[in-house]
N, C-alpha and C positions, 0 to 999 in steps of 0.2 A: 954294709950297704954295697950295691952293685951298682956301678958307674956309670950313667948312658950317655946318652944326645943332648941336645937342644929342643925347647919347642920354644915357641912365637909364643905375643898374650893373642889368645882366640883360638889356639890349637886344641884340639882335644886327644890326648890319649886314650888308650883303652885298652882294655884285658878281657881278651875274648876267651868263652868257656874255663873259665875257672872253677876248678872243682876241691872244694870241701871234702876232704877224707877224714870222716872222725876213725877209721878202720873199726874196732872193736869197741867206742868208747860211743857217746853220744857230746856233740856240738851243743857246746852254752853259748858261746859268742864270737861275731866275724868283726872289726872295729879297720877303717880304713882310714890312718892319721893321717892328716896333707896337714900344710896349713891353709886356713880359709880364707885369709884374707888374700891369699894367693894363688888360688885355687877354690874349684867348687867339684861336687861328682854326684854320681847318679850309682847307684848300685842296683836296687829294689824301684821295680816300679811301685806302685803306690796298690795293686791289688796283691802280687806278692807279699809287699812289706807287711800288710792287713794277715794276709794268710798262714805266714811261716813266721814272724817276729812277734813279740811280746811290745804290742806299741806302747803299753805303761814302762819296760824298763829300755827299751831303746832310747834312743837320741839320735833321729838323722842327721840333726844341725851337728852333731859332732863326730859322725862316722859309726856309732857303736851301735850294733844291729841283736838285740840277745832273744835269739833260739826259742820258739815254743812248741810243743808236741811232736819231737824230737824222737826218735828210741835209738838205743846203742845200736851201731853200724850204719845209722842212715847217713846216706853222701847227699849233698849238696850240691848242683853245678848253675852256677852264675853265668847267664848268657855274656852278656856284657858290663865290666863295670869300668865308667868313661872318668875319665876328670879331665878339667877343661881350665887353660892356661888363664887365667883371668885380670894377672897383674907381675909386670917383673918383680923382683926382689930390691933391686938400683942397689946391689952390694958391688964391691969387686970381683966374685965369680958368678951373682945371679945364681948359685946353688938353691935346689929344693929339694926335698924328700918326703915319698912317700912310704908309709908303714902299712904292712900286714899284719895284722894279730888276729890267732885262730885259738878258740879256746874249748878245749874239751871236758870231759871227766875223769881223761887219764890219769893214770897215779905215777906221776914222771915228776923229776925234781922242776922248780919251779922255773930255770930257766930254759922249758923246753915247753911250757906250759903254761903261757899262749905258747903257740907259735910264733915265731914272727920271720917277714923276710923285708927289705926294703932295696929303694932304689932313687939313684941321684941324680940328678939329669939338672939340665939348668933352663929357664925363662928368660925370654929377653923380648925386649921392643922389637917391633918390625922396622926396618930402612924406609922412612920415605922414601918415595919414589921421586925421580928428577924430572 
């Protein structure tokens, strides 16, 4: 996990042009872990999700977006995908993390296969103001 910032609850981060390289292979599935109760996001609007996702085997409520009419080498690029700070943690560090899993057809040992990358950053309450 790579370490970040801060955000407030009502912040929204975001990942701008994120691109999908299956290289050689063809793209089964993008899955973006937060937790929910702490977090909400947006990846696919809703005419995408329809056009390039299998809406029987997806799950938006859960992040996992699974690939259809795909062929080997097609890229993927994700305008923007937001997630929006929704509730602190109330732990001692407010830690969250988000997950990347990118999954293709490659024939690579299995801990390469998703992908994944992620990132830590923490949540916190805003300061009343005085």
């Amino acid at each position: 996990m790579i370490k970040s910032d801060t955000l407030f609850v009502g912040d929204t981060l975001q990942f701008v042009n994120v691109a999908l390289l299956p290289y050689y292979d063809k793209l089964e599935y993008f899955q973006l872990k937060i937790d929910r109760a702490l977090m909400s996001d947006s990846v696919f609007t809703d005419a995408d999700f329809e056009q390039l996702c299998d809406t029987a085997a997806s799950d938006r409520s859960e992040g996992l977006y699974v690939f259809k009419n795909m062929n080997n080498g097609d890229a993927l690029l994700l305008n923007v995908i937001k997630t929006i700070a929704i509730k602190s943690p109330e732990t001692k560090t407010n830690d969250v993390n988000i997950e990347f899993l990118l999954k293709s057809t490659a024939n690579v040992k299995s801990e390469f296969n998703p992908f994944r990358q992620g990132f830590r950053f923490k949540i916190v309450n805003k300061e009343k103001q005085k």
